[in-house]
N, C-alpha and C positions, 0 to 999 in steps of 0.2 A: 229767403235769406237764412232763415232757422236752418232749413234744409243742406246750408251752402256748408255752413257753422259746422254741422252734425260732421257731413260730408271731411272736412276738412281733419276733424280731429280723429276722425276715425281712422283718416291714413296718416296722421301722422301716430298713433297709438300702435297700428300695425308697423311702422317703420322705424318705432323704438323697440316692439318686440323682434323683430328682424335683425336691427342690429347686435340688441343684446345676447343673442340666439348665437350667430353667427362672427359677433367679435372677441368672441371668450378665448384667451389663452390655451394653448394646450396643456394638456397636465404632467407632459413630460418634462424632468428636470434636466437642466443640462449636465455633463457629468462633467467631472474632473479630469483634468489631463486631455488626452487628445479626444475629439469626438467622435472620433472613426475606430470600430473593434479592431485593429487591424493584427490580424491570425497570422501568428509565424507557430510554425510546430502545431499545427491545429488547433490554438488556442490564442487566448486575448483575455489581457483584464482593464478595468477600469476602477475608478474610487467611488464609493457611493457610503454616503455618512459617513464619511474620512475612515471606511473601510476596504479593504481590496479586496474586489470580488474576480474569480478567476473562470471567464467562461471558455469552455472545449468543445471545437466539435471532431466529429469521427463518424466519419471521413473526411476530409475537408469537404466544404460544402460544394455541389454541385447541383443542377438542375435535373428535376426527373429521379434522383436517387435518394433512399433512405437518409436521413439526418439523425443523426444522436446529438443533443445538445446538454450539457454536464455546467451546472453551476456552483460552486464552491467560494465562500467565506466564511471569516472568523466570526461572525457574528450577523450570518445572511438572513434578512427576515423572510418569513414565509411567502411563496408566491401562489397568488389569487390564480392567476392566469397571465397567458403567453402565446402572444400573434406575430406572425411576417408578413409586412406589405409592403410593397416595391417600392422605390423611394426616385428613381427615375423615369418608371411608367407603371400605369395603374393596374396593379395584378390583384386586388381584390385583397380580405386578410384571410391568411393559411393559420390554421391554429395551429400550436405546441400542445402537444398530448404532454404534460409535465407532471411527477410525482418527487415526494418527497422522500432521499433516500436512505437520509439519518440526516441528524441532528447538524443544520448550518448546508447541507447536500441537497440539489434537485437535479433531476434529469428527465427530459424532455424528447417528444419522436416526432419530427413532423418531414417532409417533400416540398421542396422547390418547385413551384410552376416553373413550367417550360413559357420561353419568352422570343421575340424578336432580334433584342437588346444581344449582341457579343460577351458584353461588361455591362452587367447587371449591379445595383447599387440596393441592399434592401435593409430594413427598418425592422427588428425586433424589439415590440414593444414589451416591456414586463412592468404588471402590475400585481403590485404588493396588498397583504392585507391590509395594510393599515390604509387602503385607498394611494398610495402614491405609486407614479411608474416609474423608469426607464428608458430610455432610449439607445440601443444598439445597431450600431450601421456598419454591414461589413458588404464584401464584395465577393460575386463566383463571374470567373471568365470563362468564353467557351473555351472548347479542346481544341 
């Protein structure tokens, strides 16, 4: 009976760590305004801290080719680091090569995985020093 006792509590000890583990919010915030980067002129901004941050890319983005990604705000805090992973099939995360280019300026080099997908939907996450992220979702169609 002792044995049943022990038995019992130790799964349920394992299935509060399990939950806890695995029911955490993600730590992306939602942004302001629309949720989708959506690129006209090779560029997209969003609000973050009731600031406008103005992200560019160049080329427009495609799969397989070079990526230039340009972050610019009045008051943009530093970025830690910066991933892309697909957002409607699992392409793993692509990091962002990012440096800082002056004062409030970063710019970033990273490649598209090649996919299945015609219309691909993907996920750049940006995380900032102060621990908080990001979340940018934009789209590349095939040719």
């Amino acid at each position: 009976m002792v044995y049943l006792k022990a038995f019992w509590v130790f799964v349920l000890v394992i299935a509060m760590a399990w939950a806890m583990k695995y029911s955490r919010q993600p730590t992306a915030r939602a942004l302001e305004g629309p949720e989708n980067c959506v690129i006209q002129d090779g560029q997209c901004e969003f609000i973050l801290d009731n600031e406008r941050v103005l992200v560019s890319f160049s080329p427009k983005p495609q799969i397989e080719e070079p990526l230039t990604i340009r972050f610019a705000g009045d008051s943009l805090k530093p970025i830690r680091s910066i991933h892309i992973e697909g957002a409607n099939m699992y392409m793993g995360k692509t990091p962002v090569v990012a440096e800082s280019q002056e004062k409030n300026k970063w710019k970033g080099w990273t490649m598209l995985g090649a996919c299945s997908e015609p219309n691909m939907t993907w996920n750049m996450v940006v995380t900032f020093e102060d621990a908080t992220t990001s979340l940018i979702q934009f789209q590349t169609r095939a040719l």
